[in-house]
N, C-alpha and C positions, 0 to 999 in steps of 0.2 A: 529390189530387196532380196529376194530370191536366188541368188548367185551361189556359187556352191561357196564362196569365202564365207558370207554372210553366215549360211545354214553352219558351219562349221564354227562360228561364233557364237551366233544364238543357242547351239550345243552344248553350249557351257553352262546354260541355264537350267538345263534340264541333268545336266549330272550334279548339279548341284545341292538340291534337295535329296538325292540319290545317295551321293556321298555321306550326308546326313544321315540317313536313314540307315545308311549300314553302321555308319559311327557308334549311334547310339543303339542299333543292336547288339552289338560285343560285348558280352557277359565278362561278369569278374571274371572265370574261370579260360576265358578266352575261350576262340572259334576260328582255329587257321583257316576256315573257308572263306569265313565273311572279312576277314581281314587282309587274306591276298586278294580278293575281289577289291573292298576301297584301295587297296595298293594299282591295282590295274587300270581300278577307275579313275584316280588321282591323274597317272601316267598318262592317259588316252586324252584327260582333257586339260593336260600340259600340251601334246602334240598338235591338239586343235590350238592351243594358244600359237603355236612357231610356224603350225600351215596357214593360215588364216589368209594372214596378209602376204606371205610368199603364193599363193595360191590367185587372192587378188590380182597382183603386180604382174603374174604369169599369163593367166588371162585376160588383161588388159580391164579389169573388172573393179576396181577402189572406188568404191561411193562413200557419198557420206555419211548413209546409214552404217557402215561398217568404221570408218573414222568414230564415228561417236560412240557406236554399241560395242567394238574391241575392248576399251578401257573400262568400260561398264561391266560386260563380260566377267572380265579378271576379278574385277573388285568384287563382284556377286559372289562368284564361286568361293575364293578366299578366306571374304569374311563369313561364306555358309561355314566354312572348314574348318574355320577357328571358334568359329560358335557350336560347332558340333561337340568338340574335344573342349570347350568351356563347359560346358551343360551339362557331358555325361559323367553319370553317376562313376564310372571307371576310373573315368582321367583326371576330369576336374581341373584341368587345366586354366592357368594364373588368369583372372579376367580381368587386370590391368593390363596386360598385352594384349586384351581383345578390345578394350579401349583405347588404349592407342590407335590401331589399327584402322578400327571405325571412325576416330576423329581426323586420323591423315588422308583418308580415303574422303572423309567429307570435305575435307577442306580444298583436296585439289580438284573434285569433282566444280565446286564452286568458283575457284579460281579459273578450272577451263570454262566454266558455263560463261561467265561476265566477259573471257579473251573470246568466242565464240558471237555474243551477244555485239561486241566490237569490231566484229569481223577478221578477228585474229586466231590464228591456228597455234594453240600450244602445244609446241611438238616435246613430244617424251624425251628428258633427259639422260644423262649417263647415269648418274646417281638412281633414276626412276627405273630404267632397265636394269641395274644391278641390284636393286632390290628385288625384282621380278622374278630375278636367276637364282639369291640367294634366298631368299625363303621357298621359292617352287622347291631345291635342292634340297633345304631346313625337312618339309613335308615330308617330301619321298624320302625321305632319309629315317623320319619316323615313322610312317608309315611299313618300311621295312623291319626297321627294329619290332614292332608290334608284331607282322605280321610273323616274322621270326622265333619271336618267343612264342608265338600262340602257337606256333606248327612244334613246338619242345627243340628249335636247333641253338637255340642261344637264352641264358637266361639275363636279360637286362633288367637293369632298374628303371622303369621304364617312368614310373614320378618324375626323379631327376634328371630322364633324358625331355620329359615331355617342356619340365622346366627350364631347362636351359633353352632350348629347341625354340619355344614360344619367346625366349628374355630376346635370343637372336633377331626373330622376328620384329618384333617389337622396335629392335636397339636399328635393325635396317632400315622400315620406315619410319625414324624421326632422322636418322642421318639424312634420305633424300630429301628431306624436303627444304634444308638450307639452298640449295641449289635453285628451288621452281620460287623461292622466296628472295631471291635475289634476283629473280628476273622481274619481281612486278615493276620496279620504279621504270624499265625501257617497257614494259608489256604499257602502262599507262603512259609515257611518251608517243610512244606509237600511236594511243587510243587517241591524245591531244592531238597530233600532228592531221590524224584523219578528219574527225573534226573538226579543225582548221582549212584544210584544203577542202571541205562539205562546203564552207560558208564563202570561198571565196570565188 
């Protein structure tokens, strides 16, 4: 459990409430300090998302504690991030995009849990990785503009970037998931087939 991928994983869990926490510190008035901090912090545990598993593969290291808790990882931090900027009194950010988000995150958690339970590995799509790319980007993208305006170098409207930003989001994860939804009917052939070859 223990492996340097792992720890590098489970690091997400802990910048996660972190991120939080500076979130919802940011006065009306803004504070460039506390906000190029969650910018840095965002950033640092993006990086631990792309070392993780290259780190694994390098040192001959993939378990399936890391198989499982990567996707967990991601979706922890996330939806901390987006319930940060739903919550605070500053941003207030759309919380139909923060439902979305949570029901797509539920749904595939469930979806792998049952291919797992079958002894099938659902492996991450094209669509699931380009959502990953496009809202990590979405973030840090706002993330900057914030931390921008609170340092006095730009003044954005930072409502309507926040609202678009999140519809992005949002508009990503319902597009992936036509993709992992059209794999159930071979994910449950597969399930039958095994099945079949159990009994005979």
């Amino acid at each position: 459990m223990w492996t340097l991928a792992n720890i590098l994983t489970l690091s997400r869990f802990v910048t996660a409430p972190v991120f939080l926490v500076l979130i919802l510190s940011l006065p009306e008035e803004g504070n460039a300090t506390l906000a190029w901090a969650a910018t840095a912090l965002i950033l640092v545990t993006l990086i631990t998302d792309m070392l993780d598993g290259a780190v694994a593969r390098a040192c001959r290291a993939v378990t399936d504690f890391g198989k499982i808790m990567d996707p967990v990882a991601d979706s922890t931090f996330f939806l901390t991030a987006i319930l940060a900027f739903t919550i605070s009194d500053r941003f207030q950010a759309p919380i139909w995009a923060a439902v979305v988000v949570l029901y797509r995150e539920i749904g595939m958690h469930v979806l792998r849990r049952y291919a797992a339970l079958r002894g099938i590995v659902l492996a991450a799509k094209f669509s699931g990785k380009a959502k990953m790319v496009i809202q990590s980007l979405a973030m840090v993208l706002l993330m900057v503009m914030i931390a921008a305006t609170d340092s006095g170098w730009l003044n954005a409207d930072l409502p309507a970037w926040i609202f678009w930003v999140f519809t992005v989001i949002a508009a990503v994860n319902i597009l992936s998931l036509p993709e992992y939804l059209l794999a159930i009917p071979s994910l449950y052939q597969q399930s039958s087939n095994q099945d079949t070859d159990s009994t005979e």
